[in-house]
N, C-alpha and C positions, 0 to 999 in steps of 0.2 A: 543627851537630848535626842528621843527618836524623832519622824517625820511629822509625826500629827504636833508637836511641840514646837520644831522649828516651821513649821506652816503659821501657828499662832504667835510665835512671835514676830513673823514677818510680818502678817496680819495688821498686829498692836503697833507695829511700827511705823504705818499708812495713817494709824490713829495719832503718830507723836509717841507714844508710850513705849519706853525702851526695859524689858523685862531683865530683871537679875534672876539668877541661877536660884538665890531664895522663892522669887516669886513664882517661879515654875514650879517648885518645890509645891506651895502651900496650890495653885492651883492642882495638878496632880492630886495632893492629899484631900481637896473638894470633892474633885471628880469621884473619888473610891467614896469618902462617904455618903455622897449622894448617891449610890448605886447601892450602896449598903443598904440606908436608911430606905429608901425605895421598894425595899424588897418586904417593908414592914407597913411602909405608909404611900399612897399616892403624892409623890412629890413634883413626878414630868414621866413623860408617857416617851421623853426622848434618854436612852442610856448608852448608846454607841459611844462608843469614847470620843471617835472625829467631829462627830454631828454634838455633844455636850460641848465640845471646844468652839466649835463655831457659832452653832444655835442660841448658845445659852453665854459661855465665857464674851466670845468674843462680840459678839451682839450685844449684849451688857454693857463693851466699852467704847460701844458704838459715841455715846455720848460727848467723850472726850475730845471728837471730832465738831462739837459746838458749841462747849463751852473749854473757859480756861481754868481748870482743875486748882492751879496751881497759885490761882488768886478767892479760891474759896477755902471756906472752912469747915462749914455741914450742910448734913443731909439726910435726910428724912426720905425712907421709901416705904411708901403707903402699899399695904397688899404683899408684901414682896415673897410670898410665898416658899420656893426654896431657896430663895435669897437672891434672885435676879431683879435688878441689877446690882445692890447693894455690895454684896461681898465681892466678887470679881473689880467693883468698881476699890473698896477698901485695901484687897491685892496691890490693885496697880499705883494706888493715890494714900498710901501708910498715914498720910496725916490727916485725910478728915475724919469727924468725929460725925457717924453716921450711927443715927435711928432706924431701927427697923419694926413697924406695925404691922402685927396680925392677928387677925381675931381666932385663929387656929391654936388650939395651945401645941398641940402635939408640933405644930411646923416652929414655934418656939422653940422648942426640945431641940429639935434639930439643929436649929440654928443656934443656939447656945454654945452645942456641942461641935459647930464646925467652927464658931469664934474662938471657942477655947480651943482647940486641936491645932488650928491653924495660927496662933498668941496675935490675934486681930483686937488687941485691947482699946483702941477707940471704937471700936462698936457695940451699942448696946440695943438688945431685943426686947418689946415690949409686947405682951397678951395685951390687945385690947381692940375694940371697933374704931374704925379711924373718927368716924362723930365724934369719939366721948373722949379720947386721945387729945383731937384738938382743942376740946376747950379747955384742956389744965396751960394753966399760966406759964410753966417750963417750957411749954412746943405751942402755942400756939403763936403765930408771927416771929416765930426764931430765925425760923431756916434758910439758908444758902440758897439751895437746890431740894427742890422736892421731886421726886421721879414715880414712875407706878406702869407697872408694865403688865399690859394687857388683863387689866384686873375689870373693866366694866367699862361701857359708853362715855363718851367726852364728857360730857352733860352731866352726868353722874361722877366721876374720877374729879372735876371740879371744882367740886365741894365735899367730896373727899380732903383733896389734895392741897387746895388754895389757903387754909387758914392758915393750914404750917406754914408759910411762906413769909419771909420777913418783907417789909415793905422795898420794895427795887431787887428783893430776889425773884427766881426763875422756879417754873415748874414745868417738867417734861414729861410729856405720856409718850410711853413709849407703845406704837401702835402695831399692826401687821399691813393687810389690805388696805385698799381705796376707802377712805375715812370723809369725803364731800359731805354724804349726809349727815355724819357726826357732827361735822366740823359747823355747816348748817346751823342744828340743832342748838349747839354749844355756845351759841355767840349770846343766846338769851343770860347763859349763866354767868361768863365771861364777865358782862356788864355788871352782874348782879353783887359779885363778888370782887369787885377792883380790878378786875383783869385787863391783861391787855392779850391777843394774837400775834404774835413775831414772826413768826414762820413756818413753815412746814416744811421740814427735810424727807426729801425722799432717799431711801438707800438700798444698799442690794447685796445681799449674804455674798461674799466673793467665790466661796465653789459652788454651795447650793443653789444660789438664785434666787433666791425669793426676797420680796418686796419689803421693806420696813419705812416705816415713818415715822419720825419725832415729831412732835406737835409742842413747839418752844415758845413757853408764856413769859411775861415778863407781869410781876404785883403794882399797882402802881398805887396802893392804899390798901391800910388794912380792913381785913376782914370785916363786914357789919356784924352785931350782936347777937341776930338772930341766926346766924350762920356757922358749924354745919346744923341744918335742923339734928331734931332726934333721930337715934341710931333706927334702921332700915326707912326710912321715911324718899332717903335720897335717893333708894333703890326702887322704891315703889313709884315714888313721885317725883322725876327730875325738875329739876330747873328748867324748865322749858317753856315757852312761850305759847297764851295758853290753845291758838290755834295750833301746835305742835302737839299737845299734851296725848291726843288720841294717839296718834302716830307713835309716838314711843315707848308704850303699853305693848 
């Protein structure tokens, strides 16, 4: 174990999360082929190895820190790009049984190939838009925990994000910056879609410094019919309230 490894595991363990010598293992083997794959396709603009463990690993299991891992069973990440938070989160927590949506094929390839390198057998990657994802009957109102990190506006990720969500499960946007006017924004859709607001955690990278925020919903009813509208609609046209509407254009 060199220093940037026993840094992160120390890290993990502020989080509760106490890492086996495997799980170093299979993170390591992340780390290399995202820097691989990287080199063929835009996956994160961050490759340092200390700043991947922190930025991206350990930030990922920021989570862990507000819910109890260990009383759920899935997880749905909407958007999840090169796999933040999904995998790091599948790493540290072997038994949930997490979905991963993206409408990228190539970032599926990817992630295929680091589920199978890493034998991450309760995860499985799906091509698709998350609109059209959630209305099939297998994900829609299933899920535990839905997560989606830094993929679009509160307002928008909402209705992304809220139909996977089984009714009294949780959905987490994982944020960066001061989010007031998102959060603002968001309460129109909130309402729209069953939701409820729990909290807002604020955090902070422990070398880097920089700011992070979970924004922690609780379902408290499923999904109405008409919800998510049709794919890019949610992008163009948030949920918003409609004296809000100009504003978020």
């Amino acid at each position: 174990m060199d220093a940037i490894q026993q840094q992160f595991v120390e890290q993990a363990r502020t989080l509760g999360i106490e890492l086996s010598e495997r799980q170093l293992e299979q993170f390591e083997m992340y780390y290399k082929l995202l820097v691989e794959w990287n080199e063929k396709m835009n996956l994160t603009g961050i490759t340092e190895r200390s700043a991947v463990y922190e930025k991206h690993f350990y930030d990922s299991l920021t989570i862990a820190g507000v819910v109890k891992f260990a009383e759920l069973n899935s997880l749905a990440d909407i958007g999840s790009g090169a796999g933040f938070p999904s995998v790091p989160i599948a790493i540290a927590f072997p038994h949930m049984r997490i979905t991963i949506v993206d409408a990228l094929a190539k970032r599926i390839k990817f992630l295929n190939e680091v589920t199978s390198e890493l034998g991450l057998s309760t995860v499985v990657s799906l091509h698709g838009r998350a609109e059209e994802v959630a209305r099939m009957k297998e994900h829609r109102d299933q899920y535990d925990l839905v997560t989606a990190r830094a993929v679009a506006r509160l307002a928008v990720l909402n209705e992304f994000c809220l139909p996977f969500v089984r009714t009294g499960g949780m959905f987490i946007a994982m944020k960066g910056t001061d989010l007031s006017a998102e959060l603002d924004e968001a309460k129109f859709s909130f309402t729209k879609l069953g939701a409820k607001l729990v909290e807002v955690k604020k955090l902070t990278l422990p070398t880097e410094g920089a700011d992070r925020h979970l924004v922690i919903c609780i379902k408290q009813q499923a999904t109405p019919n008409e919800y998510p509208r049709k794919a890019g609609i949610p992008l163009k046209t948030p949920l918003v309230k409609p004296s809000l509407a100009f504003k978020s254009k």
